[in-house]
Legacy VTK file of the C-alpha trace (Angstrom):
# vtk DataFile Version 3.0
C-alpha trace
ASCII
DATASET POLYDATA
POINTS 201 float
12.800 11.979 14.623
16.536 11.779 14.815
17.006 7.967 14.472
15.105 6.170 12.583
13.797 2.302 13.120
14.810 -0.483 10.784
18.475 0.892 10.332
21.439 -1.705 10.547
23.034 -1.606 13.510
26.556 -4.115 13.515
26.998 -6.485 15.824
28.076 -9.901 16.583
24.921 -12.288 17.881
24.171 -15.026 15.907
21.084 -13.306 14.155
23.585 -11.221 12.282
25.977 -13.694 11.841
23.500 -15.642 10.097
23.703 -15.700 6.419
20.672 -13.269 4.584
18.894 -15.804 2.439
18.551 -18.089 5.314
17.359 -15.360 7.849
14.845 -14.258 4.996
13.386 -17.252 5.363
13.107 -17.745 8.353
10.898 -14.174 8.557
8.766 -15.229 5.851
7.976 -18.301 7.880
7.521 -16.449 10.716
5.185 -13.997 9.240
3.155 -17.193 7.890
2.737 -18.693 11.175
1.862 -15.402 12.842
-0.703 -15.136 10.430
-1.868 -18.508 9.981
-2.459 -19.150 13.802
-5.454 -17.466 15.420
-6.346 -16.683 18.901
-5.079 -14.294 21.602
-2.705 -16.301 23.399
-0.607 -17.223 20.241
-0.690 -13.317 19.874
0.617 -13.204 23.148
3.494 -16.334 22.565
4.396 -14.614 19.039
4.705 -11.159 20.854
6.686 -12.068 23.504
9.323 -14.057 20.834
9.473 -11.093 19.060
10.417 -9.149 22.259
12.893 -11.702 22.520
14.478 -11.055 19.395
13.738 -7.562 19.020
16.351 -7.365 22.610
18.830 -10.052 21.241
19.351 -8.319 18.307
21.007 -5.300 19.966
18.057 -2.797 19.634
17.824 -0.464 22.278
14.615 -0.913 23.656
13.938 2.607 25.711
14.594 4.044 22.011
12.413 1.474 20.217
9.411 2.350 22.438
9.932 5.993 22.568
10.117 6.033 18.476
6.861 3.683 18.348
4.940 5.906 20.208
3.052 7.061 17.084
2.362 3.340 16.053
1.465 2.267 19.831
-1.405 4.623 19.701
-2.531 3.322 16.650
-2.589 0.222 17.912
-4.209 1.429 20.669
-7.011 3.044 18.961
-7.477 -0.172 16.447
-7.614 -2.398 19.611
-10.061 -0.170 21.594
-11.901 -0.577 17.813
-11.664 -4.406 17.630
-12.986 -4.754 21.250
-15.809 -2.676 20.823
-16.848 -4.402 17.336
-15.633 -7.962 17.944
-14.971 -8.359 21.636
-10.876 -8.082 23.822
-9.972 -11.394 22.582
-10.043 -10.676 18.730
-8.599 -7.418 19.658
-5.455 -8.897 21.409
-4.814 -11.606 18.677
-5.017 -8.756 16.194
-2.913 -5.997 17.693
-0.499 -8.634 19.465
0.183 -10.638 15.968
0.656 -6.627 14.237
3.096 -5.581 16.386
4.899 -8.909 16.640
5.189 -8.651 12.870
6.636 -5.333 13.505
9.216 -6.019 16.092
10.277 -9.333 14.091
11.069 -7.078 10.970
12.710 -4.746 13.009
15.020 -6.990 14.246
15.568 -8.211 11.119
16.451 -5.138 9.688
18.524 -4.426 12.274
21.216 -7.542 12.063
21.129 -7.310 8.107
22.926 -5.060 5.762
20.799 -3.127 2.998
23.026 -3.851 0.106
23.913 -7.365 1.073
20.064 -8.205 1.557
18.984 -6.477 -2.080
22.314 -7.986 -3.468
20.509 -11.451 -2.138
16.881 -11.105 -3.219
18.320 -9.893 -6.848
20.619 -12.976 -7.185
17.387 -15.006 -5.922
14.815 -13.441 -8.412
17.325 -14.102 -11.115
15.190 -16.958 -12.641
12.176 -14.382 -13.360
14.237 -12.445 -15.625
13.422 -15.196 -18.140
9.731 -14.321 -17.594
9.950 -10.589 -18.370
10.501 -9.474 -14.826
13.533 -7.505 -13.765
15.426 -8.851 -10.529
16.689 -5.421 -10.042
13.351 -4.320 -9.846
12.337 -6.831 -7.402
15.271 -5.494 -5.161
14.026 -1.451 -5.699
10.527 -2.704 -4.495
11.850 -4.133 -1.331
14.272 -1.530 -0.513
11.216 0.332 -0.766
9.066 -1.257 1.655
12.162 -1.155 4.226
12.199 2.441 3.658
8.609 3.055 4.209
9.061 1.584 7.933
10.632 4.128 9.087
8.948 6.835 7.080
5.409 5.737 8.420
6.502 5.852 12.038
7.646 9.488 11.157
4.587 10.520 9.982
2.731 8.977 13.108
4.829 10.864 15.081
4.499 14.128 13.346
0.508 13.562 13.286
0.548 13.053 17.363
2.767 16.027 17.716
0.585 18.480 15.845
-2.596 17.146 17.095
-1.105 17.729 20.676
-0.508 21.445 19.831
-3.672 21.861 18.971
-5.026 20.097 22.085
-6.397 17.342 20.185
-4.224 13.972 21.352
-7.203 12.040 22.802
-9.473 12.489 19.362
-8.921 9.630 17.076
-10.099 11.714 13.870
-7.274 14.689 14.829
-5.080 11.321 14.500
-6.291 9.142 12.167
-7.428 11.597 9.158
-3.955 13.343 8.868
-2.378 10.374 9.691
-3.885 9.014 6.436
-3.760 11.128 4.321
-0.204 12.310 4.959
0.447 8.572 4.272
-1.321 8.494 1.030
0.436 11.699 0.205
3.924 10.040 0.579
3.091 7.206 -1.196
2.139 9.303 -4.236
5.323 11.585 -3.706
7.284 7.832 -4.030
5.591 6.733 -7.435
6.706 10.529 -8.381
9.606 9.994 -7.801
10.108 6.611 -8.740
8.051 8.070 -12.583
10.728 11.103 -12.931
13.866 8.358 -12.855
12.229 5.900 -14.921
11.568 3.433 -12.807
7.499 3.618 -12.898
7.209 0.811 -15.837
LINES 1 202
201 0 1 2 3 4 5 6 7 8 9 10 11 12 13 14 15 16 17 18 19 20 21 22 23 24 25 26 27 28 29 30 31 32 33 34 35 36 37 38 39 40 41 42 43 44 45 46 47 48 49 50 51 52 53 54 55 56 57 58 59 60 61 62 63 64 65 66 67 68 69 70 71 72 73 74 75 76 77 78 79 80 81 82 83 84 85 86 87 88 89 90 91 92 93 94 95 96 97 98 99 100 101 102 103 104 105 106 107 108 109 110 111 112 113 114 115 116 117 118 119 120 121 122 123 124 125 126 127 128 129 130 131 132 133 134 135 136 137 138 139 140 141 142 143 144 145 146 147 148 149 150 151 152 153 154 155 156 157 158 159 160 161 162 163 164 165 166 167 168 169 170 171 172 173 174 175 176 177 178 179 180 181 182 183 184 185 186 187 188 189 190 191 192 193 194 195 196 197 198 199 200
């Protein structure tokens, strides 16, 4: 996968004019109220925002969907789940407020600068050095999770691809069980490395 999601792109709208500690916010309060407000059609509403954004923010969205083709069928398979177990309209709300989430962060990651947003959450976690906890570390762990993004959406892909070659696309366990486990698997390969540099405490 040749270009990754959830990489900066520069550009001039107001999202990335807007200063980082403010837009942080403002995606933590999103994220609440995605959350915090049930039903399908505020899946929908939340969705279609994030659309909004997602195009506003100067992603390209032919690439977006082509590189979330991995996480679509996911979806797709935990919706078809959802309606089968708790009936279309819990499966909307939950697969509409997931990939609104999603699309929200991407944005966000795509109007904001990597070292000027971990500069901004170390300066802001500065007061928890005086309770043992390092602000640097608080940075590493969300540089993390913006790296994983990307990296998940990899795997997804990679999982689709080989369970294509082997005929295998329309089986949810020749997608879900690598899928996992390959995603464990990267997860322990982080705390690996994260152990050999010192940075496991």
């Amino acid at each position: 996968m040749s270009q990754l999601l959830g990489v900066y792109r520069p550009g001039h709208t107001a999202l990335h004019r807007m200063p980082v500690g403010p837009k942080l916010g403002a995606l933590a309060l999103w994220s609440v109220l995605v959350v915090a407000t049930p039903g399908p059609y505020a899946a929908v509403g939340f969705l279609a925002g994030a659309i909004g954004v997602a195009v506003w923010s100067g992603l390209p969205l032919r690439r977006t969907l082509r590189t979330m083709r991995g996480l679509l069928i996911m979806l797709t398979i935990v919706g078809a789940f959802q309606t089968w177990q708790r009936g279309l309209d819990v499966a909307v709300a939950v697969t509409g407020d997931l990939l609104a989430l999603f699309l929200m962060g991407l944005a966000f990651t795509a109007t904001t600068a990597i070292d000027d947003l971990l500069t901004t959450i170390e300066r802001g976690a500065g007061p928890l050095r005086h309770v043992g906890i390092r602000p640097e570390r608080v940075a590493l762990t969300f540089a993390l999770v913006m790296r994983a993004l990307p990296a998940v959406l990899e795997v997804a892909h990679e999982t689709r691809s080989a369970a294509r070659a082997r005929g295998l696309e329309r089986s949810p366990r020749a997608l879900l069980v690598p899928f996992a486990i390959r995603t464990v698997a990267h997860a322990y390969a982080t705390g690996d490395a994260l152990h050999a540099r010192g940075l496991a405490d």
